[in-house]
Biopython code that builds the backbone (N, CA, C, O; Angstrom):
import numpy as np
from Bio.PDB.StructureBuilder import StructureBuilder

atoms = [
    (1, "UNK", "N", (-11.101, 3.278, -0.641)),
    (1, "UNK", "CA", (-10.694, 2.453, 0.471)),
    (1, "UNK", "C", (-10.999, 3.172, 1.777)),
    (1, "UNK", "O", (-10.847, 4.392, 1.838)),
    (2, "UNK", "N", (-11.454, 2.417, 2.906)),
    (2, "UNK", "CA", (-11.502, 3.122, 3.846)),
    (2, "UNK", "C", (-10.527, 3.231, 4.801)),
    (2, "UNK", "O", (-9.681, 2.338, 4.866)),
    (3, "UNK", "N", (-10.479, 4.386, 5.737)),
    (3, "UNK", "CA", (-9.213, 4.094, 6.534)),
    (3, "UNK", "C", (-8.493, 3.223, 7.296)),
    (3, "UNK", "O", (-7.273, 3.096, 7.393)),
    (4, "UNK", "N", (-9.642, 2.469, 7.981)),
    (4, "UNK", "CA", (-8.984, 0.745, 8.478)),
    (4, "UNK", "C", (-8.294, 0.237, 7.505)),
    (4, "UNK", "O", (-7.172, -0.188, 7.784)),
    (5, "UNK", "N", (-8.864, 0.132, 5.873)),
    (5, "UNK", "CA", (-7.858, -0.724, 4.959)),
    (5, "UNK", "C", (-6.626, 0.125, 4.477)),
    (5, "UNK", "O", (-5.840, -0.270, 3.616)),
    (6, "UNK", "N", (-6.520, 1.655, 5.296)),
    (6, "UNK", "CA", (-4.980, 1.645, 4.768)),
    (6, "UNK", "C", (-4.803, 1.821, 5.656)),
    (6, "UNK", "O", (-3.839, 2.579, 5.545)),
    (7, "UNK", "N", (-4.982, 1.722, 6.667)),
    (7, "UNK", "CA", (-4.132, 1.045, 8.265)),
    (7, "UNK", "C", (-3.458, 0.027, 8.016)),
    (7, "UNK", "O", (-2.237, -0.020, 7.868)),
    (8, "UNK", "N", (-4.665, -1.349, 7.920)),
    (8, "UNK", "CA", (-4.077, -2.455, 7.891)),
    (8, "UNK", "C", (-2.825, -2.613, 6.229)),
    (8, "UNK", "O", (-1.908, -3.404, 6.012)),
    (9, "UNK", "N", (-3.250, -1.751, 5.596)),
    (9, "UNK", "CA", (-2.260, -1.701, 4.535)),
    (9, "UNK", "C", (-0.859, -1.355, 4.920)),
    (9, "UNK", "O", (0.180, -1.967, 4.673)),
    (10, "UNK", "N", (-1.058, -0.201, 5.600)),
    (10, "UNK", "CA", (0.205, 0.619, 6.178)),
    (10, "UNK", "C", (0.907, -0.378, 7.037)),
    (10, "UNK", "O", (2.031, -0.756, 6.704)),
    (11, "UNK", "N", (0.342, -0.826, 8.101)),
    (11, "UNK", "CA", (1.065, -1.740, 8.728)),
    (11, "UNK", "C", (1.772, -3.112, 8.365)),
    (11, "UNK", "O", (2.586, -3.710, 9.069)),
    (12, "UNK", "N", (1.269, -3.506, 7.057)),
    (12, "UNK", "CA", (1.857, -4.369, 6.545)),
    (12, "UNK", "C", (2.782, -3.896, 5.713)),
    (12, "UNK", "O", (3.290, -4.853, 5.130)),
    (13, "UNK", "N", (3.289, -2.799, 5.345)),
    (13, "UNK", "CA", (4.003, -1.840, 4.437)),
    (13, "UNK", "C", (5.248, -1.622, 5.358)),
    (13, "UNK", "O", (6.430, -1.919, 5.184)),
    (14, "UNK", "N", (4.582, -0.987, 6.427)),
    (14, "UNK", "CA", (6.178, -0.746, 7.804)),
    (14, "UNK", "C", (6.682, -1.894, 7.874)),
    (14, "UNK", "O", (7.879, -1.757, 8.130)),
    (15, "UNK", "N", (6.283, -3.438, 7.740)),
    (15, "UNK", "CA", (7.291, -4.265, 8.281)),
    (15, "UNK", "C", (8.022, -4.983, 7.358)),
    (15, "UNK", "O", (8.539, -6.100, 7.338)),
    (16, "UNK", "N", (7.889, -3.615, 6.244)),
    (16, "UNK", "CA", (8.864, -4.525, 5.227)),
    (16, "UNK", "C", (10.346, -3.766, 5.424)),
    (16, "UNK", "O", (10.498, -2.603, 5.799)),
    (17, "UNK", "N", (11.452, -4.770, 5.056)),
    (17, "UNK", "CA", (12.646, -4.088, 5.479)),
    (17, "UNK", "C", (12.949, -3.482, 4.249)),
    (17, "UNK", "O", (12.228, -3.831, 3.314)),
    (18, "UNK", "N", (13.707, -2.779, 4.045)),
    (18, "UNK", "CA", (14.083, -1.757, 3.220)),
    (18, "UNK", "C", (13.047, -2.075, 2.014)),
    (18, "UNK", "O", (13.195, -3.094, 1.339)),
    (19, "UNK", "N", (12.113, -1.265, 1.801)),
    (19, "UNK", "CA", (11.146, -1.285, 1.000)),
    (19, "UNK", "C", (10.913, -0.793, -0.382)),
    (19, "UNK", "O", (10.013, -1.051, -1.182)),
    (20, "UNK", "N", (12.181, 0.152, -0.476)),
    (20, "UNK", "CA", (12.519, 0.639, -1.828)),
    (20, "UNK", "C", (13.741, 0.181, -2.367)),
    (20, "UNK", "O", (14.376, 0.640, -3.317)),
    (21, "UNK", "N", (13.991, -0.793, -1.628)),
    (21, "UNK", "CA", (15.622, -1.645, -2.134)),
    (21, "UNK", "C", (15.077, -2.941, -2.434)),
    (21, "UNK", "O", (14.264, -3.148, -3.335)),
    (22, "UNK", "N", (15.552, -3.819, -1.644)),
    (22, "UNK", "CA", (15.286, -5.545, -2.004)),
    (22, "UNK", "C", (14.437, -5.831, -1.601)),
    (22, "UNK", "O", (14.321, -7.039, -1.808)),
    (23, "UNK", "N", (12.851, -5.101, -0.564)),
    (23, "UNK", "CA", (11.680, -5.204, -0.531)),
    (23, "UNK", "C", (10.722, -4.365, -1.289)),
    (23, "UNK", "O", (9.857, -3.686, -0.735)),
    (24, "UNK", "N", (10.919, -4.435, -2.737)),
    (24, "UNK", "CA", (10.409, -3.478, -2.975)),
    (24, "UNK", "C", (9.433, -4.503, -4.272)),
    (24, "UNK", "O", (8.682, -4.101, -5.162)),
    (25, "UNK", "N", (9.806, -5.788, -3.927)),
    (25, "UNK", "CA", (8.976, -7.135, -4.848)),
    (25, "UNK", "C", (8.078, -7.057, -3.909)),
    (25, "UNK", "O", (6.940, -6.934, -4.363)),
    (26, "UNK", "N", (8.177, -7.087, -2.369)),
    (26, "UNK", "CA", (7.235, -7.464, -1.311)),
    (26, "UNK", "C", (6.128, -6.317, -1.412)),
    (26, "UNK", "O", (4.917, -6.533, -1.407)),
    (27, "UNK", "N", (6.693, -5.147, -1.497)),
    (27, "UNK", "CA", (5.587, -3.744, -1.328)),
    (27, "UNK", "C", (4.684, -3.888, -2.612)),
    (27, "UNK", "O", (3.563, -3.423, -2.406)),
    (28, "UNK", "N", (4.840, -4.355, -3.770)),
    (28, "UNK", "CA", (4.440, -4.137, -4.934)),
    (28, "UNK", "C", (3.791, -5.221, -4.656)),
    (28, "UNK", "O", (2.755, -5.153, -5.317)),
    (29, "UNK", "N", (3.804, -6.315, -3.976)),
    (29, "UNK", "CA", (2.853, -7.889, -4.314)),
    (29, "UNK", "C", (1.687, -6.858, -2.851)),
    (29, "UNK", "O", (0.503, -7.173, -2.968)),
    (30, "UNK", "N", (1.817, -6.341, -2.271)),
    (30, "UNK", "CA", (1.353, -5.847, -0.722)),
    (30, "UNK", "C", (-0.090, -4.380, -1.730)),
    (30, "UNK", "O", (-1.175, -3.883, -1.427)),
    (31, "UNK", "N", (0.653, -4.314, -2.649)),
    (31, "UNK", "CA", (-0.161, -3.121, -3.390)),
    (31, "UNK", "C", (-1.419, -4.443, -4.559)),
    (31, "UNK", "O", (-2.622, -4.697, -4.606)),
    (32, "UNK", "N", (-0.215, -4.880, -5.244)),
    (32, "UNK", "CA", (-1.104, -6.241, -6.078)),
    (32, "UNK", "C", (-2.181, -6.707, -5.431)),
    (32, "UNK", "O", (-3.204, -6.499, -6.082)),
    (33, "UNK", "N", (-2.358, -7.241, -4.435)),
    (33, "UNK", "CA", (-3.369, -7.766, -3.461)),
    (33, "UNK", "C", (-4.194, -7.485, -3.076)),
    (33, "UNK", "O", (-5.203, -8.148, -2.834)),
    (34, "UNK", "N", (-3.899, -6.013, -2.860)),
    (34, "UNK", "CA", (-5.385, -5.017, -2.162)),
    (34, "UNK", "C", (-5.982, -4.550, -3.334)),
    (34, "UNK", "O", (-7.139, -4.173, -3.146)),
    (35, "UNK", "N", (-5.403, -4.406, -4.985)),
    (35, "UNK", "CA", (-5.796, -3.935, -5.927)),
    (35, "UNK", "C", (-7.064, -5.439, -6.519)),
    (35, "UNK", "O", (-8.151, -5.377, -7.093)),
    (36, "UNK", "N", (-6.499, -6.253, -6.184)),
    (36, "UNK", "CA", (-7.159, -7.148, -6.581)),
    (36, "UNK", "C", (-8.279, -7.482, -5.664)),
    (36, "UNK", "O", (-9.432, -7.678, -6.046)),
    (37, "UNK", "N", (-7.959, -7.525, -4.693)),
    (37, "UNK", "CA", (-9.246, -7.410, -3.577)),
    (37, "UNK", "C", (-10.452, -6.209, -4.022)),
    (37, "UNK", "O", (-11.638, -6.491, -4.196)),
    (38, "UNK", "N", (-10.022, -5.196, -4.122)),
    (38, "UNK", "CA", (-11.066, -4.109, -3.919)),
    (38, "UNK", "C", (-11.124, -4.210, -5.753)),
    (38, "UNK", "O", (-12.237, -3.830, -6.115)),
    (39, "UNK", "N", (-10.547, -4.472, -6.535)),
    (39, "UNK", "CA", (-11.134, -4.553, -8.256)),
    (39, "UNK", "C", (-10.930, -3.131, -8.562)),
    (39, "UNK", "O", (-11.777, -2.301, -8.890)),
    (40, "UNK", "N", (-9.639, -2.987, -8.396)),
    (40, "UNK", "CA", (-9.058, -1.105, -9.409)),
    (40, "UNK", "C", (-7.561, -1.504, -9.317)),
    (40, "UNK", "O", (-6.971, -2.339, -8.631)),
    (41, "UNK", "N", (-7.217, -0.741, -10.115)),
    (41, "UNK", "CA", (-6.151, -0.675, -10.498)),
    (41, "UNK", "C", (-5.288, -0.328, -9.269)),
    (41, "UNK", "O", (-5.718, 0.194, -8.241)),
    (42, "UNK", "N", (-3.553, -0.819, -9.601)),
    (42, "UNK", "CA", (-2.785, -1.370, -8.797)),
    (42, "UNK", "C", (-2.169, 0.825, -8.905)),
    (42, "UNK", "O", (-1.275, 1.131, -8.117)),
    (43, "UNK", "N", (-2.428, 1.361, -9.338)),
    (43, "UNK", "CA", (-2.035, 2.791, -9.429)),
    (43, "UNK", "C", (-2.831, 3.349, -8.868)),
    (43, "UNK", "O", (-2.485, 4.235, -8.086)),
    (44, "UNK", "N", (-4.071, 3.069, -9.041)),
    (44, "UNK", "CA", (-4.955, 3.607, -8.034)),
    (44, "UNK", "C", (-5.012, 3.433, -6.210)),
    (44, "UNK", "O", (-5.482, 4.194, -5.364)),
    (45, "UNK", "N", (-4.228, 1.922, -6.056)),
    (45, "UNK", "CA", (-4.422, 1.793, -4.803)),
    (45, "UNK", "C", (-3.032, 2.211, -4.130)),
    (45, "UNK", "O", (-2.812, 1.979, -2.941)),
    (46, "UNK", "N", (-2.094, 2.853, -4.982)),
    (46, "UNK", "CA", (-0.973, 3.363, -4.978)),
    (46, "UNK", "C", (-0.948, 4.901, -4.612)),
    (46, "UNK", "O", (-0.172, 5.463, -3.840)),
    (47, "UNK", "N", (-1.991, 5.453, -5.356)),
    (47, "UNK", "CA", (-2.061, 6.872, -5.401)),
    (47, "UNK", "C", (-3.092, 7.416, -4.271)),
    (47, "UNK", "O", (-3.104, 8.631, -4.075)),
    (48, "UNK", "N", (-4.114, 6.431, -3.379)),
    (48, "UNK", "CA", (-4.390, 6.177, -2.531)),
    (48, "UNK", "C", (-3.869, 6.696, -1.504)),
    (48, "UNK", "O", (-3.970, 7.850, -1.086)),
    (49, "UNK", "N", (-3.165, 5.610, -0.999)),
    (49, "UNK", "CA", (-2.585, 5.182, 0.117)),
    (49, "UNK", "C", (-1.074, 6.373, -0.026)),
    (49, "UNK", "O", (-0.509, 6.602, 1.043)),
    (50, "UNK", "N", (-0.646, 6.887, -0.974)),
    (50, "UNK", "CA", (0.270, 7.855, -0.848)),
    (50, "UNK", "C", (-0.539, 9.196, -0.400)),
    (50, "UNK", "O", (-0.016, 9.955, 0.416)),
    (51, "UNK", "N", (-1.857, 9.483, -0.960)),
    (51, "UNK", "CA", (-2.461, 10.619, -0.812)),
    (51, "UNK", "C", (-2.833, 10.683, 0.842)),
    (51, "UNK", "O", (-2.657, 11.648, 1.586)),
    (52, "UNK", "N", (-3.418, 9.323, 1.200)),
    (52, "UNK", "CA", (-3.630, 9.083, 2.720)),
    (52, "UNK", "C", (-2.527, 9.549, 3.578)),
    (52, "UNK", "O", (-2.597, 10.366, 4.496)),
    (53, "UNK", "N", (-1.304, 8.786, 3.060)),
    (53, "UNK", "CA", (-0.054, 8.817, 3.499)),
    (53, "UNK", "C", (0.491, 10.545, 3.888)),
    (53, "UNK", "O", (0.615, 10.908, 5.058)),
    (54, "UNK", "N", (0.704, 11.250, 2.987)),
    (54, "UNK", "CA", (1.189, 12.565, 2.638)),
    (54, "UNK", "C", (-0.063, 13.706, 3.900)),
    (54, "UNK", "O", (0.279, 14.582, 4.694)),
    (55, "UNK", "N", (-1.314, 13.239, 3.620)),
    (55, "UNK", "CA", (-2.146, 13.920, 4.506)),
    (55, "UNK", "C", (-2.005, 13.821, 5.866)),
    (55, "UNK", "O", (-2.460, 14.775, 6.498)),
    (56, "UNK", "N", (-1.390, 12.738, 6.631)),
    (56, "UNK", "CA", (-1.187, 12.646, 7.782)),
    (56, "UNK", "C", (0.243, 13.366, 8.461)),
    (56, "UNK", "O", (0.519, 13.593, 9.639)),
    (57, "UNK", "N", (1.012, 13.617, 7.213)),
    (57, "UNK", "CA", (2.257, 14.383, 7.911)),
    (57, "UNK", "C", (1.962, 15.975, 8.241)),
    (57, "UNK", "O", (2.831, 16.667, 8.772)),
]
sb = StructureBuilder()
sb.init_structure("model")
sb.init_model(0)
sb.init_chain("A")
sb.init_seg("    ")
for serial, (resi, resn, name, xyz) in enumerate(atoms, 1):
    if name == "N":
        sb.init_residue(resn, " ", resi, " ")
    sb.init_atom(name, np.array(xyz, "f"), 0.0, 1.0, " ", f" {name:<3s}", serial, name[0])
structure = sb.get_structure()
């Protein structure tokens, strides 16, 4: 993935409200989507966007 698509990923990720509680159907359909878009697995676009994630702190 390139970094615009986990921008625009990320930003659709921040505006979920509590995202590991009762948005955490929304984050997983938000992961479903881009996995299906780009054709890999929904762990892959998981392990991604955490690796992206973790590198920027």
């Amino acid at each position: 993935m390139t970094v615009e698509e986990m921008k625009r990923m990320d930003r659709r990720i921040l505006t979920v409200q509590d995202p590991f509680g009762s948005g955490l159907p929304v984050v997983r359909r938000i992961f479903e989507e881009v996995a299906v878009k780009k054709q890999v697995a929904v762990t892959d676009v998981v392990r991604q966007y955490m690796n992206w994630k973790w590198s920027k702190s």
